[in-house]
C-alpha positions in Angstrom: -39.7 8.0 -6.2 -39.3 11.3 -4.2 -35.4 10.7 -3.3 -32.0 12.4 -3.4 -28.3 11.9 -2.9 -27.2 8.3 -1.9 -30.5 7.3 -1.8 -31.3 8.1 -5.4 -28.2 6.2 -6.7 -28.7 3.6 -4.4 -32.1 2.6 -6.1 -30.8 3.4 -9.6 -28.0 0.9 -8.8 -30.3 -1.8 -8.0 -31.8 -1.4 -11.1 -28.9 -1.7 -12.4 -27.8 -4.7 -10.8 -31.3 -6.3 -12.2 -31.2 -5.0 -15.7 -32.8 -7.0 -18.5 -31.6 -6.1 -21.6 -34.6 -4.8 -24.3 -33.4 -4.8 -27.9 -35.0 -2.1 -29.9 -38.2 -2.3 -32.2 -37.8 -1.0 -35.8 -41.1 1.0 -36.9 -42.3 2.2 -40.2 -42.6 5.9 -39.5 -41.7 8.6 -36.6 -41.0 12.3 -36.4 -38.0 12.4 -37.4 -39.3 11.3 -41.0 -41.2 14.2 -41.1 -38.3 16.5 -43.3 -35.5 14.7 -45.3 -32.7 16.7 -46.8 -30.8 14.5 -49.2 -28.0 15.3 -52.0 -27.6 18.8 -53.3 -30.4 19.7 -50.7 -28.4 19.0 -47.6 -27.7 22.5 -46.0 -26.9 21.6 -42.2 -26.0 25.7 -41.5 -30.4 26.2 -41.2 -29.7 24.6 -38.0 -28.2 27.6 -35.8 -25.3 25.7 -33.6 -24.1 27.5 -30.8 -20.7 28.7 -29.4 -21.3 27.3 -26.0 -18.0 28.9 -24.7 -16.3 31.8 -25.6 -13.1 30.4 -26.2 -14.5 27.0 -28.5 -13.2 26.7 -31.5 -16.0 26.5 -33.7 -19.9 26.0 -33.3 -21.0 22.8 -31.8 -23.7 21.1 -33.8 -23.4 17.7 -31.4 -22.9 17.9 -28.0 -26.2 16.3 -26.0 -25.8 14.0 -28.9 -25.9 10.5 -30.0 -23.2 9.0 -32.8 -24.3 5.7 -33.9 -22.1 3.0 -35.3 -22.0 -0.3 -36.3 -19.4 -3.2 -35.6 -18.9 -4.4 -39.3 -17.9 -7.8 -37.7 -20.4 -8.8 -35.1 -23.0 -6.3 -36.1 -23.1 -5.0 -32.7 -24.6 -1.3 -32.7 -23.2 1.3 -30.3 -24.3 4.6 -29.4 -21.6 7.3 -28.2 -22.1 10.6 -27.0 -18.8 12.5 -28.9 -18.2 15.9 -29.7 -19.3 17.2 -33.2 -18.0 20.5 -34.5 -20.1 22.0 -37.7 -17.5 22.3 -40.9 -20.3 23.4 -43.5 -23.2 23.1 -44.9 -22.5 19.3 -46.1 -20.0 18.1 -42.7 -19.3 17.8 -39.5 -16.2 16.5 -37.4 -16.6 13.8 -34.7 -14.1 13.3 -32.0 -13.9 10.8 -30.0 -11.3 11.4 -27.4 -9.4 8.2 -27.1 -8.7 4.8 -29.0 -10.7 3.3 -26.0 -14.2 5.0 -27.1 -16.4 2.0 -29.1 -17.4 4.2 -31.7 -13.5 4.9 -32.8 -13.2 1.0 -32.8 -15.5 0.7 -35.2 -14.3 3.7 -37.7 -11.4 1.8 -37.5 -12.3 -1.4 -38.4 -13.7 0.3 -41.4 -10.8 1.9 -42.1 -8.7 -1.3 -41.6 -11.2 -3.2 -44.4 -10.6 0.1 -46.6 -14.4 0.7 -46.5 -16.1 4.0 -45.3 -17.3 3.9 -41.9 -21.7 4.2 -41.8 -22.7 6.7 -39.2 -25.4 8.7 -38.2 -25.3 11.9 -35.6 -28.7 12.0 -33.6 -29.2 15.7 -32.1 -31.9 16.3 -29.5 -33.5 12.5 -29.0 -34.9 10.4 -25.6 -32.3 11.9 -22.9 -32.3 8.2 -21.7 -30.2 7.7 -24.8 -27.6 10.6 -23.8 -27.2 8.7 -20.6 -26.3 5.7 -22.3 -24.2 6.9 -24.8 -22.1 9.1 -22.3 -21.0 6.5 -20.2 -19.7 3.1 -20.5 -20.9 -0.4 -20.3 -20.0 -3.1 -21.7 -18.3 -4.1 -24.9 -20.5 -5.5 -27.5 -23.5 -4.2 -25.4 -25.4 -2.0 -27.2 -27.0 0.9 -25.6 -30.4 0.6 -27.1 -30.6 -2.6 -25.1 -29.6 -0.9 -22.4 -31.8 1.6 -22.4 -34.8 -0.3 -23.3 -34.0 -2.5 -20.0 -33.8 0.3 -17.8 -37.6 2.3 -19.1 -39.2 -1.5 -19.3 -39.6 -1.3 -23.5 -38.4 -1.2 -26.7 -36.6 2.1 -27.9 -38.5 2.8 -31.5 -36.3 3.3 -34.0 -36.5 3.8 -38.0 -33.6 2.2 -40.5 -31.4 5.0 -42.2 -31.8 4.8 -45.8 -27.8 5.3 -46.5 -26.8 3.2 -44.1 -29.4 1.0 -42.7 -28.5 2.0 -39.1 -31.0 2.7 -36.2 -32.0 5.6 -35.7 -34.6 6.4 -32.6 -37.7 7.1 -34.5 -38.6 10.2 -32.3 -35.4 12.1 -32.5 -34.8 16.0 -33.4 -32.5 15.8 -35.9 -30.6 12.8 -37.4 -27.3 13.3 -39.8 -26.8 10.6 -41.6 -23.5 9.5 -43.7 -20.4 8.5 -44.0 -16.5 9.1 -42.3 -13.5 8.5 -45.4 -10.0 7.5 -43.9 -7.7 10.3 -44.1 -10.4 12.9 -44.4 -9.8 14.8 -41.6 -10.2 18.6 -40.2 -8.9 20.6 -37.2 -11.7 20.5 -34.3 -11.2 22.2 -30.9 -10.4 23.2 -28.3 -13.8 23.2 -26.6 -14.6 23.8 -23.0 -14.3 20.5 -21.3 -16.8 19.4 -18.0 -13.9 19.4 -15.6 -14.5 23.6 -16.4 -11.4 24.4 -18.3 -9.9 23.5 -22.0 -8.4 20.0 -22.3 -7.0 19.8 -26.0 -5.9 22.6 -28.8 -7.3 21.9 -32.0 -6.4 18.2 -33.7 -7.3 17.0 -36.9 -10.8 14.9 -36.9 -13.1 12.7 -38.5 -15.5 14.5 -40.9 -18.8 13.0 -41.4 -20.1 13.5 -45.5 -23.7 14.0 -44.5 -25.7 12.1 -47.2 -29.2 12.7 -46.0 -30.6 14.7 -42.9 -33.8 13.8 -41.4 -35.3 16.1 -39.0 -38.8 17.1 -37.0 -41.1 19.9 -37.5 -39.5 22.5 -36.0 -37.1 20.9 -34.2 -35.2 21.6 -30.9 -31.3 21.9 -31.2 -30.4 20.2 -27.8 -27.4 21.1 -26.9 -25.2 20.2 -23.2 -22.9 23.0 -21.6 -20.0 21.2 -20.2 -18.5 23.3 -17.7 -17.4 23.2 -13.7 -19.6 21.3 -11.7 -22.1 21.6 -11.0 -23.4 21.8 -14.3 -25.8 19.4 -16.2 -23.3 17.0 -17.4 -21.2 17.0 -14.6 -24.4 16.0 -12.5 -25.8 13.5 -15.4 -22.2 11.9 -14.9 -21.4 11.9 -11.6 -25.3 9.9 -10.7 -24.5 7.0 -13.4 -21.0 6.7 -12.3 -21.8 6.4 -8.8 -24.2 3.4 -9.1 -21.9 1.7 -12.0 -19.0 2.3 -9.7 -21.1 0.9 -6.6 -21.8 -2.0 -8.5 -18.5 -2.8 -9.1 -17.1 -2.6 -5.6 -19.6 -4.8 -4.6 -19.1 -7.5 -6.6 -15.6 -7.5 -6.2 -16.3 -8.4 -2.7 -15.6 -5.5 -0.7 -18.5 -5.7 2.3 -20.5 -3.2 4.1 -20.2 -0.8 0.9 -22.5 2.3 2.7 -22.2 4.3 -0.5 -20.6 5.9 -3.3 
């Protein structure tokens, strides 16, 4: 489709409107299997994070990035795109802005049961994925159903061996292990889209990595939030438009001629 502006989201909203949900497949083997790291072995500094701006607080390891979680009640698997600051060679923080953001809901839970919460941090996987896991839909949906509805198939995916979550079977890197209530470390600031700092540095989850799978020489993909345009601002401001489209349509609002 050779398209742009209104047009664009206006077919991307239709398919939206129509969207089948696809759960994903689980598979034997991918390229992410191709290194593990487990244990004593488990050095995450080989991977060189950035400073993406000059004022961040640390070096971003996760930021075009993919947390995945598990509801320890339904089961229900979410993906969230959250923030994830590199502590050492064995941790990472993840912050997840608000009490709002699925992922948190589930660490909590965890927390609640006084069990450690399973997670694993995909960095550089299908970007379909970072458009699902950066913007809402629905609770209890899962983004890998999402995604497989909107490209027409199954998103491949291998089970973690620490946790048993799914992972996408063709991702860069994949952290996998586990967040401990009350272990916590300052993250922040970092340079948010809206092109300035939002937060100072606030205590955060840290991730105990457990095993690190990762590709033959693998890409380090990495978004630079900043004023738009920039390429999350755009990535955002596309899906929001048709979700938001959506919505004012079937709230009954006529003659919608575009968002």
């Amino acid at each position: 489709l050779e398209s742009g502006g209104l047009q664009l989201i206006n077919e991307f909203r239709k398919k939206l409107a129509n969207l089948q949900p696809i759960p994903p497949r689980v598979v034997d083997t991918g390229p992410v299997l191709e290194n593990q790291m487990a244990g004593a072995e488990i050095d995450l500094l080989r991977f060189p994070a950035p400073l993406i701006h000059e004022g961040d607080g640390g070096r971003y390891i996760g930021t075009a990035c993919i947390a995945i979680t598990r509801d320890p009640e339904t089961g229900w698997v979410n993906l969230g795109t959250y923030r994830a600051m590199l502590h050492g060679e064995k941790s990472v923080g993840l912050f997840t802005s608000s009490v709002s953001k699925h992922g948190r809901m589930h660490m909590e839970k965890y927390f609640q049961q006084g069990k450690p919460c399973p997670v694993v941090l995909c960095v550089g996987q299908d970007p379909l994925l970072v458009l699902g896991g950066g913007h809402p839909i629905e609770f209890g949906y899962s983004e890998y159903d999402y995604c497989g509805g909107i490209r027409g198939k199954p998103i491949d995916t291998i089970l973690g061996s620490e946790t048993g979550l799914p992972i996408p079977a063709g991702a860069e890197i994949a952290i996998e292990g586990f967040m401990h209530a009350g272990d916590v470390k300052p993250d922040g600031p970092f340079g948010e889209w809206m092109g300035y700092y939002g937060s100072q540095m606030a205590n955060t989850p840290v991730i105990r990595a457990e095993r690190v799978y990762y590709r033959n020489d693998p890409i380090l993909c990495c978004a630079r939030p900043g004023r738009p345009p920039s390429d999350e601002s755009l990535a955002k401001c596309f899906v929001r438009s048709a979700q938001i489209w959506n919505r004012v349509e079937k709230t009954g609002v006529p003659n919608v001629r575009g968002v």
